[in-house]
C-alpha distance (Angstrom), angle and dihedral (degrees) to the residues before:
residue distance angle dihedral
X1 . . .
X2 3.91 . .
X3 3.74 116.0 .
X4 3.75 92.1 -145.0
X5 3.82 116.0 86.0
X6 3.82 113.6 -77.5
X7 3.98 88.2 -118.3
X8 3.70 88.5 66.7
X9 4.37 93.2 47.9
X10 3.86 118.9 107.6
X11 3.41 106.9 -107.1
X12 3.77 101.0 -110.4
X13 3.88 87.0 59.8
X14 4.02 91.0 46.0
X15 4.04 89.4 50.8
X16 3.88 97.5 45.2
X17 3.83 82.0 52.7
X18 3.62 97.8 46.7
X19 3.81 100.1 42.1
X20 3.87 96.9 45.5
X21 4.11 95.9 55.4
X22 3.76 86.3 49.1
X23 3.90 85.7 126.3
X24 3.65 91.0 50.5
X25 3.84 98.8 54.0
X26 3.60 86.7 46.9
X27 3.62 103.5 59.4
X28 4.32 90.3 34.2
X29 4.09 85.5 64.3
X30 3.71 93.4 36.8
X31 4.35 78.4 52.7
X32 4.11 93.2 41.0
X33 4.36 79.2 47.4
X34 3.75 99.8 55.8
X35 3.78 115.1 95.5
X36 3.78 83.6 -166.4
X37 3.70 89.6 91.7
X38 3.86 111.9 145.6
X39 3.39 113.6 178.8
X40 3.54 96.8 170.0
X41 3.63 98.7 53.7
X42 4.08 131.9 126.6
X43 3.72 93.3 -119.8
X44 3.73 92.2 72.8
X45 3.44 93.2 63.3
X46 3.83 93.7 64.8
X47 3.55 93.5 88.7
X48 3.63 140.5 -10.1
X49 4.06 99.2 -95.7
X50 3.54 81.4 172.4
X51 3.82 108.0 79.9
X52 4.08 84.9 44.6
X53 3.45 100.0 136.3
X54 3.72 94.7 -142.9
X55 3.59 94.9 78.6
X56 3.75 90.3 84.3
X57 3.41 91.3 58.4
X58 4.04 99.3 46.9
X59 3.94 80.9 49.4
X60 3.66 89.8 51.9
X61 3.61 91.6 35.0
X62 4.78 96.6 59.2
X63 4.34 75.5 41.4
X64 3.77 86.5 60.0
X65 3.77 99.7 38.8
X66 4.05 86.2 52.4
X67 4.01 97.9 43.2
X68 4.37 82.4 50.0
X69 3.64 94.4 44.5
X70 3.89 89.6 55.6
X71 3.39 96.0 43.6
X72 3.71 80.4 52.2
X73 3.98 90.2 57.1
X74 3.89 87.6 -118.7
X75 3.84 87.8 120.2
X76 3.96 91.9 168.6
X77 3.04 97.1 53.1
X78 3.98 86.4 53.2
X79 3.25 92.2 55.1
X80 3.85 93.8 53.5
X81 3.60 92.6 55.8
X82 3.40 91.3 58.0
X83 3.67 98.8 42.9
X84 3.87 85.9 49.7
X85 4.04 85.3 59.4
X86 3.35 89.8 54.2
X87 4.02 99.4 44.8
X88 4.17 80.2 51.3
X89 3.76 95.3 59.9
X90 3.69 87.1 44.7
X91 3.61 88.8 58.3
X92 4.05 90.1 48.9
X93 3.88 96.8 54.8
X94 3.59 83.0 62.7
X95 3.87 99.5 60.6
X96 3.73 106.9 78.1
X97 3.61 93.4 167.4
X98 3.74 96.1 110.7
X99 4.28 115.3 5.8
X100 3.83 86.1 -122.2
X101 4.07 91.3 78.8
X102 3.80 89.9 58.0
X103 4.11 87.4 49.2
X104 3.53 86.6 53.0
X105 3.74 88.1 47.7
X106 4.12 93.4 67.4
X107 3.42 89.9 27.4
X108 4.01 87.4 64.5
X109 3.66 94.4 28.8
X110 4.14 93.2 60.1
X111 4.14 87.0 46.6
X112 3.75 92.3 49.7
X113 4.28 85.5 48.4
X114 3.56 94.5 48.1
X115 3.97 92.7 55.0
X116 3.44 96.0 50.0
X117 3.60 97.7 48.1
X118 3.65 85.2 53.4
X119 3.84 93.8 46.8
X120 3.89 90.8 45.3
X121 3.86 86.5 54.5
X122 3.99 93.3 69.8
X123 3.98 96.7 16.9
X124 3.98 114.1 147.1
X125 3.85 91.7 175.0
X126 4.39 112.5 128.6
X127 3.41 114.4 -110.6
X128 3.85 98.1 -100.8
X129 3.70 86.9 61.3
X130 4.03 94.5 48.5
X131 3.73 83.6 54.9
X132 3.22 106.3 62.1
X133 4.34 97.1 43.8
X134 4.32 72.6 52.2
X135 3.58 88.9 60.7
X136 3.61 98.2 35.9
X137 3.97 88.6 48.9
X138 3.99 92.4 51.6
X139 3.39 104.7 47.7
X140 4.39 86.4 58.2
X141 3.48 92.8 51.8
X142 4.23 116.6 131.3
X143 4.01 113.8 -108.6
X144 3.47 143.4 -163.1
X145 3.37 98.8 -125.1
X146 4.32 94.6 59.4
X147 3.67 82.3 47.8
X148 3.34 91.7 55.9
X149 4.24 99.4 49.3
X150 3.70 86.3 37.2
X151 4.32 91.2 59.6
X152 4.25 86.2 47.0
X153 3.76 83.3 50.6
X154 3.95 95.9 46.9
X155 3.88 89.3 46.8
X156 4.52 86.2 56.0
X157 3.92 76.0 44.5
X158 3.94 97.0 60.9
X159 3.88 91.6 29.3
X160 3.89 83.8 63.0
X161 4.11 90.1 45.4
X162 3.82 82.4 54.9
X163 3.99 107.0 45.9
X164 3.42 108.4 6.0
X165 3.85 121.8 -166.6
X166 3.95 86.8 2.9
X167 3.77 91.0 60.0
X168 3.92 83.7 84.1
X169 4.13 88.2 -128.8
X170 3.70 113.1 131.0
X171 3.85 113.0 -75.1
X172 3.37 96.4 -133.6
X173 3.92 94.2 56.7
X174 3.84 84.1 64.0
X175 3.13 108.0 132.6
X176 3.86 113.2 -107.9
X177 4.19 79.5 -1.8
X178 3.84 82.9 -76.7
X179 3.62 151.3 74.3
X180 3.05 117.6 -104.3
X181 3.18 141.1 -124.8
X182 4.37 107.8 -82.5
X183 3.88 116.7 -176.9
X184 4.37 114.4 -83.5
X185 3.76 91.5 -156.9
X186 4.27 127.2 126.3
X187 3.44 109.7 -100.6
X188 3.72 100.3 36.2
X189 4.03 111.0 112.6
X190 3.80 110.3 -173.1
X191 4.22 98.1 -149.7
X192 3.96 92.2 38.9
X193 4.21 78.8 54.6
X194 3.61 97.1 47.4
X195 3.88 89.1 47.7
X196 3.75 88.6 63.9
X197 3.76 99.4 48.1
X198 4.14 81.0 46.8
X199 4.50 84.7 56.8
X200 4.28 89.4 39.8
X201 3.63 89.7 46.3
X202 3.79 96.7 46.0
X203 4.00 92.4 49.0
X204 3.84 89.2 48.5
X205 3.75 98.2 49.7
X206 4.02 79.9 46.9
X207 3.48 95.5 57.3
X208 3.48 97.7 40.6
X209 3.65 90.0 67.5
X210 3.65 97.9 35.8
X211 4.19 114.1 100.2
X212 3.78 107.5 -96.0
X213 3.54 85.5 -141.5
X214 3.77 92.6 72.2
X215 3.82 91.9 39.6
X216 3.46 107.4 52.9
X217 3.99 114.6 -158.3
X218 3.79 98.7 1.9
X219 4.09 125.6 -133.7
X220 3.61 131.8 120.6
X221 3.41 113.2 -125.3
X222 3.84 133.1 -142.1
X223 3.79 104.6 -91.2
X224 4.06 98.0 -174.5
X225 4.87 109.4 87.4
X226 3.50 110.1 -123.2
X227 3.95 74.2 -126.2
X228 4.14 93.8 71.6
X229 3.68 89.4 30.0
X230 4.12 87.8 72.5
X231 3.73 92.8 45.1
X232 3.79 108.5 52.6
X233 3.34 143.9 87.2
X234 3.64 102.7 -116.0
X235 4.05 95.5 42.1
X236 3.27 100.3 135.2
X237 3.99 87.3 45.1
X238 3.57 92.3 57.1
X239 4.13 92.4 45.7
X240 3.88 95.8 53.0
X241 3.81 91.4 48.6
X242 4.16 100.4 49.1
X243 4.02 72.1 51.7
X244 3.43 98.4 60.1
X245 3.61 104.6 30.9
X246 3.72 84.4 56.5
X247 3.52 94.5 90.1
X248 4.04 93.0 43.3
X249 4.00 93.9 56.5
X250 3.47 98.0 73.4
X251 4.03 106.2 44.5
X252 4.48 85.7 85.2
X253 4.05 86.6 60.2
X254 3.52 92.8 41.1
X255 3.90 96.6 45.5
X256 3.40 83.2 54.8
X257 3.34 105.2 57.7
X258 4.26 84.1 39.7
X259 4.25 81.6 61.4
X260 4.04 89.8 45.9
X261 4.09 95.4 52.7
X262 4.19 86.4 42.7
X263 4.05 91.5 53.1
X264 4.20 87.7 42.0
X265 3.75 88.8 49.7
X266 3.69 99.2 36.5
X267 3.75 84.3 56.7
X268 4.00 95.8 43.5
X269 3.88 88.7 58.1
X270 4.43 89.7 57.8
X271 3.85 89.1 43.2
X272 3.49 89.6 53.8
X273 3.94 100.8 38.8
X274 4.04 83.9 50.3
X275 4.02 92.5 49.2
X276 3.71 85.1 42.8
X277 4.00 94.0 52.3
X278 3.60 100.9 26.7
X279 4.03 108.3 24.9
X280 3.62 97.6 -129.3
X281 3.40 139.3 86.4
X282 4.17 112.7 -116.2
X283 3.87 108.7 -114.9
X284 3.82 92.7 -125.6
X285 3.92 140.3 15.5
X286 4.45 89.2 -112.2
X287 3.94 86.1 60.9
X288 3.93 90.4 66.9
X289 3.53 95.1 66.9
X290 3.08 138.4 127.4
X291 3.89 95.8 6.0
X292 3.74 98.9 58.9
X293 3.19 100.6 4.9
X294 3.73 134.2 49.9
X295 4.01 88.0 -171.3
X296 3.66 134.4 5.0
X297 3.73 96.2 -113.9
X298 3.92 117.8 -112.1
X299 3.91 123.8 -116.6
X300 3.69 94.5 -119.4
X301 3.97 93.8 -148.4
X302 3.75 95.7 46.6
X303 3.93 96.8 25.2
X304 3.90 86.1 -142.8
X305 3.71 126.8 110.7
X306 3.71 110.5 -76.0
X307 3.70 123.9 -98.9
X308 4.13 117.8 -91.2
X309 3.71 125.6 170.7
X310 3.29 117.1 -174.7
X311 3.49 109.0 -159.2
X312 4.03 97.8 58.9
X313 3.99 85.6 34.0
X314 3.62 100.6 -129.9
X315 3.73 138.6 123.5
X316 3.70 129.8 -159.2
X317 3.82 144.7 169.2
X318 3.68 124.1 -130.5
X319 3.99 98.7 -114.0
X320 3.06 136.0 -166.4
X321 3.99 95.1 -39.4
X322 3.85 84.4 63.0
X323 3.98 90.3 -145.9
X324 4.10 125.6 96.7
X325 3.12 117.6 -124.0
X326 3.94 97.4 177.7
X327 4.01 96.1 -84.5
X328 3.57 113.0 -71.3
X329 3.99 113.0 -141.6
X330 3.40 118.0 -141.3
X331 3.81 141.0 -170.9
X332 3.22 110.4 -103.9
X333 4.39 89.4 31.3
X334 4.01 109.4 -110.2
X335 3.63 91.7 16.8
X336 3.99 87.9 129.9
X337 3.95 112.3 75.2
X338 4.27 86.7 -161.8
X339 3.66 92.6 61.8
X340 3.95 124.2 -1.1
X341 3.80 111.1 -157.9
X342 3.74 132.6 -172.2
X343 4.06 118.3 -168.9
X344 3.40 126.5 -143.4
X345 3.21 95.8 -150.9
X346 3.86 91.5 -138.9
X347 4.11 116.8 87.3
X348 3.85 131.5 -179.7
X349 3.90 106.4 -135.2
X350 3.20 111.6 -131.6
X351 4.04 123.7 -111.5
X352 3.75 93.2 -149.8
């Protein structure tokens, strides 16, 4: 499989790849078709489907189906591959069984951004049609508030790593049906542990609600020295949880820049629906409401409008580096975390 995005694969490579997973398409929309969708349910504590690594490839795999459709002129079809990427990573921020599922969740979600960016680059669709992939796209965007329940349900998750059956949670939400195994060393003190994952947790769920714009990058850091760490009682206790919260400190930062490519595409979809209805671009963001948009979506690191400039066509948020640069395009779209751009593909030269 090429490591460049599938829109930028010859076409005999795309096809191969699209024709010989046939089987797996098939069963991922008879999955993204079943209303029998329990997210909460025992099962997926069996085993931690999460950190499968053939997710990446069934992402990559409904990003090649779109890029071949399109090449194929089926362009609504395209567009439903890519909205059925994003309805999948909805589906994943759901399953807090094991904190890789939410991973996956962004990990999906930024694939599923990318190709419609790309698609919206080239689209030819009317803007009835645009509309309704708008809608589709909205209502699967990340929020705060599953981040949120999904950190209380991570905490229960490490709780369970810690005590097992005697941490009174329901034994068959065990994960893999068993404890597992915690560290047996001197200086380890389960409670004093779990108090610390109680703080971590508490400071996440705090900064998951708190504006990125007065945060900056977000990440809670480790607030215990290496220094005390070695002279302790509960040493060991205090190593094994900066180890496993390790993987929990970045999902705020990353959320965030999930919520900045959402606004840039959200917006992307009006520009095009009012170049596709009225053959010119709008001379600012505010001039698209209220007909495709309700509101001009906020930059959530700078909680101002995003950036548009209308002679390179391009629009971009701030990011994570919380200065503008200008946008700065990249291949695939939002790749950079500093500045995530989205063209329009459609500029007004300037007179000057």
């Amino acid at each position: 499989m090429p490591t460049t995005p599938p829109w930028l694969w010859e076409t005999p490579t795309l096809s191969r790849f699209f024709k010989g997973n046939g089987a797996a398409l098939d069963n991922l929309r008879d999955l993204l078709e079943d209303p029998d969708w329990h997210a909460a349910h025992a099962s997926w504590h069996a085993a931690d489907l999460g950190s499968d690594l053939r997710w990446s490839v069934v992402f990559v795999l409904k990003q090649a189906e779109s890029a071949y459709l399109s090449r194929l002129g089926q362009e609504e079809g395209a567009f439903m591959a890519a909205i059925d990427l994003v309805n999948l990573a909805k589906r994943l921020e759901k399953i807090w069984a094991w904190p890789s599922f939410y991973s996956r969740a962004l990990e999906a979600q930024e694939l599923a951004a990318q190709t419609l960016a790309e698609l919206l680059k080239q689209t030819r669709l009317p803007e009835a049609t645009l509309r309704q992939y708008q809608r589709q796209f909205s209502l699967c965007l990340p929020s705060d508030e599953w981040l949120v329940q999904a950190l209380g349900a991570f905490y229960l998750h490490e709780k369970k790593l810690l005590f097992g059956p005697a941490s009174g949670e329901p034994l068959d939400t065990m994960p893999g049906g068993v404890q597992l195994e915690r560290p047996r060393r001197l200086f380890f003190k389960p409670h004093s542990t779990l108090q610390l994952f109680v703080d971590q947790f508490r400071r996440l769920r705090m900064e998951a609600q708190a504006p990125l714009a007065n945060t900056g990058l977000i990440s809670v850091d480790n607030a215990i020295s290496m220094h005390s760490r070695r002279f302790q009682p509960n040493a060991e206790g205090v190593a094994y949880c900066t180890n496993r919260m390790s993987a929990y400190r970045s999902l705020p930062a990353r959320l965030g820049l999930a919520k900045a490519r959402g606004a840039l595409l959200v917006t992307l979809f009006a520009m095009r629906r009012c170049v596709a209805e009225q053959r010119t671009l709008p001379p600012s963001l505010e001039s698209l409401r209220p007909k495709y948009l309700l509101d001009v979506p906020l930059d959530p690191f700078s909680a101002a409008p995003l950036h548009y400039d209308i002679r390179r066509g391009r629009i971009w948020s701030v990011g994570a580096g919380l200065k503008s640069q200008g946008g700065a395009p990249t291949s695939p779209p939002m790749s950079d975390d500093k500045e995530p751009t989205v063209e329009i593909d459609i500029g007004i030269t300037s007179t000057d």
